[in-house]
N, C-alpha and C positions, 0 to 999 in steps of 0.2 A: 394615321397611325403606322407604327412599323417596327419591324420585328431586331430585336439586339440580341445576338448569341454571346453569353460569356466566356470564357474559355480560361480551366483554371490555370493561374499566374502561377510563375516562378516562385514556391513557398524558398528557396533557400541556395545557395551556391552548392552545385552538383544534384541537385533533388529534381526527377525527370518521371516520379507520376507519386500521387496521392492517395489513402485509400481514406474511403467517403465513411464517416466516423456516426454524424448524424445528420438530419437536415433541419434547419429553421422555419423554412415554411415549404409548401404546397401547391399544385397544378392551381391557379385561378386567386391563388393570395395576392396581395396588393403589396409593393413595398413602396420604401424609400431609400436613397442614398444613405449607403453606410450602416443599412438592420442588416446586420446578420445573416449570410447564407446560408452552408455548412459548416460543420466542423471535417478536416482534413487532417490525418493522420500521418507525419513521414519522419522517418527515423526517431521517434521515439518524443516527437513532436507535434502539440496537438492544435492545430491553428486554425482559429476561426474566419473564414473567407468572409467581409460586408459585401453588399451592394455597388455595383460599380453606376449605378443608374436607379430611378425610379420609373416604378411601372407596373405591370400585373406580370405574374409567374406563367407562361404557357408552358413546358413543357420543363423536366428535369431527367438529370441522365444519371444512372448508378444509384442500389439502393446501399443503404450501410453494410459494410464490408468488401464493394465493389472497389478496384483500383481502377483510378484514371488518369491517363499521362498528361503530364504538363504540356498546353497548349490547345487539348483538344476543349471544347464546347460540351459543357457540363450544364445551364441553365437557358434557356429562352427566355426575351421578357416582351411584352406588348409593350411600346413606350409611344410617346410622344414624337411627331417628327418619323423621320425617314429609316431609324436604328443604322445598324451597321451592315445591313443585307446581308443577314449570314448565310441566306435557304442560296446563295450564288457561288459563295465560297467555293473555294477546291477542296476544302475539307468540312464536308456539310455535319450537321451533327451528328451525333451517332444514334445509330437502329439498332433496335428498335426499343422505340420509348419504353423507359423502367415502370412497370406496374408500382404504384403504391405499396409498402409493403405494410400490411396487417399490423391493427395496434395487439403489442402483445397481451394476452389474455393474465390478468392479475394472479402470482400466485399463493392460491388459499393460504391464509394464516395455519399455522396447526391449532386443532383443537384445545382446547384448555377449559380445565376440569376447576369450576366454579365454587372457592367452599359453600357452603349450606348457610344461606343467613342466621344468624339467630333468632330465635322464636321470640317475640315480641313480647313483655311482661308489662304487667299495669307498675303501678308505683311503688308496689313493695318491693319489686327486683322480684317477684316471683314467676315462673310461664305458667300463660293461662291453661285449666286443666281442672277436670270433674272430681270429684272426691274416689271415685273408682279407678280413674286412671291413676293418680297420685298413689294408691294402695300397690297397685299390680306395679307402676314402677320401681314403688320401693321392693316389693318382692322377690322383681328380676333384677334388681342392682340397676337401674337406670336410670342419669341424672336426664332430667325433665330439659336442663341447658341446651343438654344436645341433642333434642329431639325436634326438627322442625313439624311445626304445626301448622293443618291447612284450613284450620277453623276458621270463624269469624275473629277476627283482630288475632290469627294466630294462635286459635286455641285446640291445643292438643287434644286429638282425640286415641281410641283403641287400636285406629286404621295407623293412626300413626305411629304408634307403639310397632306395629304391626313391622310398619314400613322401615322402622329404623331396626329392626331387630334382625331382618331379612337383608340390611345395606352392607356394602363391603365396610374391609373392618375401616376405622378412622382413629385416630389423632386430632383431638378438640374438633369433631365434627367435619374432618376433611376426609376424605376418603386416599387410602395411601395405599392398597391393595385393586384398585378397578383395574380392570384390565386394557390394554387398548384398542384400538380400531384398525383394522388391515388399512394398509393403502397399496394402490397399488397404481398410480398415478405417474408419471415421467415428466422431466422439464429438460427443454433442448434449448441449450444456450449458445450459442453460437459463439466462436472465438472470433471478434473482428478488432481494429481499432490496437491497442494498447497490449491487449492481453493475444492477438498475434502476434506482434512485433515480439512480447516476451517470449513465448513459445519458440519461436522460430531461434531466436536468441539462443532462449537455455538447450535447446537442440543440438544446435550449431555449435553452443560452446562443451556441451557432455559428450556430443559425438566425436568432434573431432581433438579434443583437448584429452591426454591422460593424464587427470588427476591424479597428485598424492597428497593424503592431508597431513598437517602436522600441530599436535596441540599444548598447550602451556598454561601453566597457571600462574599467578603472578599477585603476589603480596601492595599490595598500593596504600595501606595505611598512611606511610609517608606521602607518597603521592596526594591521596584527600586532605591530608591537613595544609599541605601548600596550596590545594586551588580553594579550599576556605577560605584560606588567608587571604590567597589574590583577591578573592572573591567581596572580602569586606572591607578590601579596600582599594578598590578598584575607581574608578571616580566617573560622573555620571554617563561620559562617553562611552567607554569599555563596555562589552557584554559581558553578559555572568558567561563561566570559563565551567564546561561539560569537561567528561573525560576524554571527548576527542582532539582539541586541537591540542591537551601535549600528545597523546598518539602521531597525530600528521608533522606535528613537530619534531616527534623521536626518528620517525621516520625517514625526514627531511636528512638530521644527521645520518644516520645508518646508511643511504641511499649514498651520500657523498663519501663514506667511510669505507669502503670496500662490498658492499651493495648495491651496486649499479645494475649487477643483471639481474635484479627483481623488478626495478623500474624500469619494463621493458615491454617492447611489444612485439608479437611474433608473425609473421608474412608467411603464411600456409604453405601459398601457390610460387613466390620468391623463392622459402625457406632462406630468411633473414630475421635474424633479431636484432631489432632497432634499441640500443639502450638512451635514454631519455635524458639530458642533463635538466632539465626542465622537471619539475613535478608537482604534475596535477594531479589530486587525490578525488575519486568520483566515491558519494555518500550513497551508499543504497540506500529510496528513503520509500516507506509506505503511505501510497496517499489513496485515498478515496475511488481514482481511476486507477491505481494499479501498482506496479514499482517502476519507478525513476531512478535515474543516477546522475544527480547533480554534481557537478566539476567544481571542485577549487584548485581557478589557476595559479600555477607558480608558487605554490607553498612554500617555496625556498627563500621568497622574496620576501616573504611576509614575517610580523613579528604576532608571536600566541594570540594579541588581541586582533589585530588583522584576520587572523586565521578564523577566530571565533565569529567576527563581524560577518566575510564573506560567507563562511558556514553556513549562519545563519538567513544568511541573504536567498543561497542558490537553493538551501532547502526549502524554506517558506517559496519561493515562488514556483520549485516542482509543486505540492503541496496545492496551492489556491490556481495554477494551471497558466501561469505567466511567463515560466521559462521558456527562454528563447533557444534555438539548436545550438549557441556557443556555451550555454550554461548548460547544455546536457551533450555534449562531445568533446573528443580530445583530454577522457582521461589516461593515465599510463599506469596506475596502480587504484585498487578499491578496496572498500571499507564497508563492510555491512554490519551494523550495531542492532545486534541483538538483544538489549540491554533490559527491556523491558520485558521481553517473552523470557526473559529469565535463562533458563538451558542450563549443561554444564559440557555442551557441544554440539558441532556441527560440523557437516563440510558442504561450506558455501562452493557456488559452484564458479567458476573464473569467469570474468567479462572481458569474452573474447574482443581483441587480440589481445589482450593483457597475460603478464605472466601468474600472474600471483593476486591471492586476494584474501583479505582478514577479516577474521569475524570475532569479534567483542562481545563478552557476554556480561550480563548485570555482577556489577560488583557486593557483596554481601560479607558480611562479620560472619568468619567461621572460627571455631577454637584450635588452636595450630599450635605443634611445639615449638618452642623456639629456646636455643640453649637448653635444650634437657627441662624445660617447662609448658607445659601449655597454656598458653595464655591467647587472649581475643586480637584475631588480623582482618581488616581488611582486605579479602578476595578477590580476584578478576579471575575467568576465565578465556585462555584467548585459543579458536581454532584459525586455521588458514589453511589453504588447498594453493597447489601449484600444478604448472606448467612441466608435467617430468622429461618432456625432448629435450627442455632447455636450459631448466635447473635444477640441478643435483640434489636429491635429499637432505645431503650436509648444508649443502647452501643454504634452502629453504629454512631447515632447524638454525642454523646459525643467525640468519636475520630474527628470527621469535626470541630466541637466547637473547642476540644482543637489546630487543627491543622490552624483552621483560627485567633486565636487567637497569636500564636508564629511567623505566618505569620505578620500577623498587629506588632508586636513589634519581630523584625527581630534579634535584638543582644540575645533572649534567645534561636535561632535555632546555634549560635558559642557558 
């Protein structure tokens, strides 16, 4: 028998330490080539490390949330054969071994307040009950329905007149007036994994970034009726067409129209702004682990239903945990759709380096005048925030102008 150190691999070009997300197995587990080690964490990248060997687990390094550089010795395994004599290495593993870290303790459901069964009745539909309770009920005004009974087969008694007379008030037997229960209980959750990387992020981008927001509303009736249209009849290739790719498509124009310095990115420590003839659009998207920003590259290249396909490509796989670091890097403007939380505003906050970033709110039939009438429009709401070092208010406001405007007459975004 003999001992194999692993040492975690190069997850990606330029990517030089990992932070330890979860582990698959344990001090004395058994594996095989190819189960599952950890999950590792880098740049917004969540990569599950297999098996480079089979064998039993001796020792493991780093508990979740720990970072560990590329190269160094992160598992021990007892294998078969002679291993890789790691205990010789010049670079032994590292000390001192990570304690197991504690399964977290479950936390408590909150309480919930049970309605009152109903009292049990024989076949007439009536609850069972003495000819004295039935009097004194009707006396006090009180339907027999809602009185649970702790008799035999649920027969109400005087206690229970008693009981229900003395209960907070109720609504068909519920109580809607009980008071609640102090708590006084704390949960320490630790930020590692996914929701670091955010933090550190939206940090990094509020701190050093001065925002200005800028907001717009935008009639799209026109608009919906065209991507209906697209929509039925489209043929069985194409995706169904959201309100984003004409967005990334209006953009595409606008960006080549004299909006180059929104498709931009800014260099702190240089102080250079790089403008992009290239444009990738990154989707803020909510998944399960956290927020993602999947890239559609070269949207200039693409035609609405390309745009839609890819769309739907790089957000399904942030979403189910498959995107690879080139589906979540190298955007140069972003997009976060609010569409579903509704809103009627926000100010998103910039995805550093980027200059600029837009936020889309759910579209809805509001009554609007139009010509001296009010009649029913379809609505969007659109916020977006900027980079103010490096683009001028006007600027800002004039890409939303020009972008609500292609929107409202839909055939100049094809």
């Amino acid at each position: 028998m003999g001992i194999y150190g692993f040492r975690l691999p190069d997850i990606g070009e330029g990517v030089v330490e990992g932070e330890v997300v979860a582990w698959h197995i344990e001090v004395g587990a058994s594996v095989n080539e190819d189960d599952p080690l950890v999950d590792v964490m880098t740049d917004k990248a969540n990569v599950t490390i297999p098996s480079p060997v089979t064998g039993t687990v001796t020792k493991t390094v780093g508990a979740p949330g720990d970072i560990i550089a590329v190269g160094s010795v992160c598992i021990e395994f007892e294998v078969e054969g002679e291993g890789n004599a790691v205990s010789g290495d010049d670079e032994p593993v590292a000390e001192p071994e990570a304690e197991p870290e504690p399964e977290p303790e479950p936390t408590p459901e909150p309480a919930k307040i049970a309605a009152p069964a109903p009292a049990p009745t024989v076949s007439s539909g009536r609850p069972l009950a003495s000819p004295a309770v039935r009097r004194r009920a009707s006396e006090e005004n009180i339907s027999l329905n809602e009185v649970q009974g702790t008799g035999p087969a649920g027969r109400i008694s005087q206690a229970d007149l008693d009981a229900h007379l003395t209960a907070p008030d109720t609504v068909g037997g519920i109580p809607i007036s009980q008071a609640g229960v102090e708590q006084t209980g704390t949960t320490e959750v630790p930020l590692i994994g996914l929701r670091r990387k955010i933090a550190d992020q939206m940090t990094k981008s509020y701190t050093t970034i001065p925002h200005f927001s800028f907001f717009e509303e935008v009639d799209v009736t026109d608009l919906e009726a065209l991507r209906q249209w697209m929509n039925s009849n489209r043929t069985e290739e194409q995706p169904k067409l959201t309100y984003l790719p004409f967005i990334m498509q209006a953009l595409v124009k606008l960006f080549q129209s004299g909006h180059a310095g929104c498709n931009a990115t800014y260099d702190d420590s240089a102080e250079i702004v790089t403008r992009h003839d290239g444009i990738n659009i990154g989707i803020a998207t909510t998944t399960d682990r956290g927020l993602y920003v999947p890239v559609v590259k070269h949207v200039e290249a693409k035609t609405i239903w390309e745009t839609a396909t890819e769309l739907i490509r790089v957000a399904g796989a942030a979403r189910d945990g498959t995107a690879g670091l080139d589906d979540l890097t190298g955007s140069t403007f972003t997009i976060t759709s609010l569409g579903r939380d509704g809103g009627i505003g926000a100010t998103p906050i910039i995805n550093h380096p980027e200059v600029g970033i837009l936020g889309v709110h759910k579209a809805i039939d509001r009554p609007m005048v139009v010509n001296g009438r009010i009649t029913i429009r379809r609505m969007m709401n659109l916020s977006s925030s900027w980079d103010h070092r490096v683009v001028d208010g006007a600027d800002g406001a004039a890409l939303v102008q020009g972008l609500r405007d292609m929107l409202e007459h839909p055939i100049t975004i094809l």
